[in-house]
C-alpha positions in Angstrom: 140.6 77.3 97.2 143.8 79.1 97.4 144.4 82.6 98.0 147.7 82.5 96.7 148.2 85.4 93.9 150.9 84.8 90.8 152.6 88.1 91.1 154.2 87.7 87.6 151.0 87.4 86.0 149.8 91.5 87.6 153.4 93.3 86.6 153.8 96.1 84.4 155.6 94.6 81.1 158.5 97.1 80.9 157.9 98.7 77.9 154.7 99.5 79.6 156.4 101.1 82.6 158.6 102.9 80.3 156.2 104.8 78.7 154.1 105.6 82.0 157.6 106.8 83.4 158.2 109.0 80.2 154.8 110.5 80.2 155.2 111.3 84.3 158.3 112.8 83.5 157.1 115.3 80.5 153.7 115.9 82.7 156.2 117.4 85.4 158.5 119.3 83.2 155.1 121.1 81.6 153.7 121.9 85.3 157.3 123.5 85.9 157.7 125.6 82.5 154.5 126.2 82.0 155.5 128.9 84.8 156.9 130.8 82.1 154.2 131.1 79.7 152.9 134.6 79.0 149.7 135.8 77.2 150.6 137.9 75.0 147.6 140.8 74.3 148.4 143.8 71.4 148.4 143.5 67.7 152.0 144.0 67.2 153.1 142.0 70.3 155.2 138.6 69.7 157.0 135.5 71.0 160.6 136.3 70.3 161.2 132.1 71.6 164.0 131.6 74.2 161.2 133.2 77.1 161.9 136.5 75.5 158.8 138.9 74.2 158.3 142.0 72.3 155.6 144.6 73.4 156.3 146.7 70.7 157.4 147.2 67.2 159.2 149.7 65.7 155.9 152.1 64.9 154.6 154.5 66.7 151.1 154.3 68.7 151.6 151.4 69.8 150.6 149.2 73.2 151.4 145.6 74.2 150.9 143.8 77.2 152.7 140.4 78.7 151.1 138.1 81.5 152.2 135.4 83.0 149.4 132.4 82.9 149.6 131.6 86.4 148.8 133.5 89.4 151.0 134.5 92.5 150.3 134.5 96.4 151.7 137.6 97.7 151.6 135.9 101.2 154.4 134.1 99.8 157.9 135.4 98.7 158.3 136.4 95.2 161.3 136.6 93.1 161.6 137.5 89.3 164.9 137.7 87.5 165.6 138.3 83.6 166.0 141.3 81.5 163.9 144.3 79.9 165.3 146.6 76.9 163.7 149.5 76.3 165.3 149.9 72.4 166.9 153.7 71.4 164.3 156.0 71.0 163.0 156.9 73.7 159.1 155.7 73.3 157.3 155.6 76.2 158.5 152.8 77.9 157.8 149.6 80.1 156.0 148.5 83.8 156.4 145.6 85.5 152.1 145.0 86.8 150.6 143.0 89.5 147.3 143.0 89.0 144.1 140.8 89.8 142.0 141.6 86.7 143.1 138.7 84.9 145.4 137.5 81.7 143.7 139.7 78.8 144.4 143.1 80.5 145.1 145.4 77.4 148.1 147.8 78.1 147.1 151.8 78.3 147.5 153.7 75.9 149.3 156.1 77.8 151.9 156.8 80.1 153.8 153.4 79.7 151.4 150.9 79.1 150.5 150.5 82.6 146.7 149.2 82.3 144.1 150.9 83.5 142.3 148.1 86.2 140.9 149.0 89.6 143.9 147.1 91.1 147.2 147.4 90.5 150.5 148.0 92.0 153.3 149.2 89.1 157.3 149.5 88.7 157.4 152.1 86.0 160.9 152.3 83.2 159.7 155.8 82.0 161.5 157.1 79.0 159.9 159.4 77.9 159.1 163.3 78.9 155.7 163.5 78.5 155.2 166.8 78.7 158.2 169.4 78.7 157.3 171.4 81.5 157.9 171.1 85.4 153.8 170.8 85.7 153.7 166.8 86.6 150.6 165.6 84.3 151.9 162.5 83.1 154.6 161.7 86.5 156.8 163.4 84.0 159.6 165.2 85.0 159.7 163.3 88.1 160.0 165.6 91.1 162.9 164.7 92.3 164.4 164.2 88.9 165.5 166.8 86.4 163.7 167.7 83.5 165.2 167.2 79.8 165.2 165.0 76.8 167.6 162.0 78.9 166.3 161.9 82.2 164.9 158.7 82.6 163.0 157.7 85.9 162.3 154.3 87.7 158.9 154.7 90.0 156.5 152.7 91.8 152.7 153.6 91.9 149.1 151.8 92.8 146.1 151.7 90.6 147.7 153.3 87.9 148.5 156.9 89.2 151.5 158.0 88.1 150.9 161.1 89.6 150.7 160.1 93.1 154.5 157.9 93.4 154.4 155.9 96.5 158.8 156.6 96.7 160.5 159.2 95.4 161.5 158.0 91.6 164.9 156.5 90.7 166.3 158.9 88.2 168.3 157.4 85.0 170.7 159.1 83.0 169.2 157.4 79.8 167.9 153.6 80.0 167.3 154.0 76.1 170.7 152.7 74.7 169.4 149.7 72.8 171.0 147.1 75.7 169.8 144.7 77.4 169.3 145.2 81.2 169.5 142.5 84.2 166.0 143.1 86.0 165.6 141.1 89.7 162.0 142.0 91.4 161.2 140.8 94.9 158.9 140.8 97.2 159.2 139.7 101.0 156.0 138.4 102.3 157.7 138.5 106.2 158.8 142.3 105.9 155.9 143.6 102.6 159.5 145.2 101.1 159.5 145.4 97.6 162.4 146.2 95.8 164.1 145.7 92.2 167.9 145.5 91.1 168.8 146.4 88.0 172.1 145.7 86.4 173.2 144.7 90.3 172.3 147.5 91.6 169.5 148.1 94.2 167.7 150.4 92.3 164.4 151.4 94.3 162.1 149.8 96.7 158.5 150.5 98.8 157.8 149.1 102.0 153.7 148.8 102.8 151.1 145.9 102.9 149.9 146.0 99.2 148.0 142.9 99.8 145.2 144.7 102.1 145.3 148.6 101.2 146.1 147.6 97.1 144.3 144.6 96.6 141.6 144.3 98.9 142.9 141.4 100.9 143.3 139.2 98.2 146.7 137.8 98.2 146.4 136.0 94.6 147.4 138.2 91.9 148.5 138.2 88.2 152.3 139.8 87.2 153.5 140.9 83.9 154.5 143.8 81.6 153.3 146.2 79.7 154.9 148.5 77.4 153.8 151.9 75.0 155.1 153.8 72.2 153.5 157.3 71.1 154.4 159.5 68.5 158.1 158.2 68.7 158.8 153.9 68.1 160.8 151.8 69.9 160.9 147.9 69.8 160.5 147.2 73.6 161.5 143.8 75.0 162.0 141.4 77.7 163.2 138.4 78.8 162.4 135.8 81.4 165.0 133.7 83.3 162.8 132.8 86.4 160.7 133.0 88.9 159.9 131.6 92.1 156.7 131.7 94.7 158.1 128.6 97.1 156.5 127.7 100.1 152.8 129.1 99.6 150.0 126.9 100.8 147.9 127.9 97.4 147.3 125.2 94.7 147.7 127.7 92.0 151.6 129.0 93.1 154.1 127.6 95.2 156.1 127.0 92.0 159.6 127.2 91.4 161.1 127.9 87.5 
């Protein structure tokens, strides 16, 4: 009996291999952009297409929150670029989260959104004075920023307390002008510096091992933004371009957008 196999009569007919090809092909392309897919949690939140998202309307009392479906490994570097606009009025404002709650974290309603979760390590775009006074209740005025109706601040804090800054805040002469503005966050895994640019320029950083004394050693967190409006409204966007988490050893990261 021979052993002899007809090749010809096991191929793929081409129209076959076609197809598989095609499907290969879109399978990929939805493992890379489904990167950029947030979960969107607030009433009045919405998917403005184009990666771009509002967390807030124009009304007052208001909270919206943004995350990104897949997790992070902060053992790896991390590197987020797009855009955030905080709209004219001067209501509350935005943070940028990493947190390890999960995807259906409701934003605060208070201070900017940030959520309240055990852990949690925040870039604040504050807006808004809180208070009036020089008592710091609400982070508001910032310390080492002055006090008045267009002093904007930039801070970073853990576990939501804005209260207890980890840097001295970044102080803005108003960030509510209704325009866009270039965000890039990073975070170096080799040197735990975290740092953001905005509009080019190296705006405020923090230095520290979040992973252990934030996040209790667990390296695998969620990142997105969330966003308030009190008794004053202001439609409060963003915009992502993309993100990377390249060379982690995690199946759920490692991704590049």
């Amino acid at each position: 009996m021979s052993s002899h196999i007809n090749i010809s009569e096991h191929r793929i007919p081409l129209n076959t291999r076609y197809l598989l090809s095609s499907l290969f092909f879109f399978i990929n392309i939805g493992l890379i952009y489904s990167q950029d897919t947030y979960n969107l949690i607030g009433d009045n939140t919405a998917d403005l297409g184009s990666d771009c998202y509002q967390l807030t309307p124009m009304m007052g009392n208001q909270t919206g929150a943004a995350w990104n479906t897949t997790q992070i490994d902060l053992t790896c570097d991390f590197n987020w670029i797009g855009n955030f606009n905080l709209g004219v009025n001067g209501a509350d404002g935005m943070a940028f989260v990493f947190q390890n709650t999960g995807t259906s974290v409701p934003a605060n309603n208070g201070l900017t959104g940030t959520p309240t979760v055990p852990q949690s390590f925040t870039l604040e775009f504050d807006t808004y004075e809180n208070n009036g006074s020089n008592t710091n209740d609400q982070g508001d005025p910032f310390p080492s920023c002055p006090a008045g109706p267009v002093s904007d601040h930039v801070s970073i804090y853990a576990n939501g307390n804005a209260t207890n800054p980890l840097v001295p805040a970044y102080c803005v002469a108003d960030f509510d002008d209704g325009e866009d503005h270039d965000l890039e966050i990073n975070w170096s895994a080799d040197t735990k510096e975290f740092f953001a640019v905005i509009d080019g320029v190296y705006t405020i950083s923090y230095t520290g091992d979040i992973v252990n004394n934030i996040f209790g050693s667990n390296s695998m967190v969620y990142y997105g933004f969330a966003a308030r409006t009190g008794g004053v409204s202001s439609v409060q966007t963003f915009c992502h371009v993309s993100s990377n988490n390249t060379d982690c050893c995690s199946p759920d990261s490692g991704f590049v957008d």
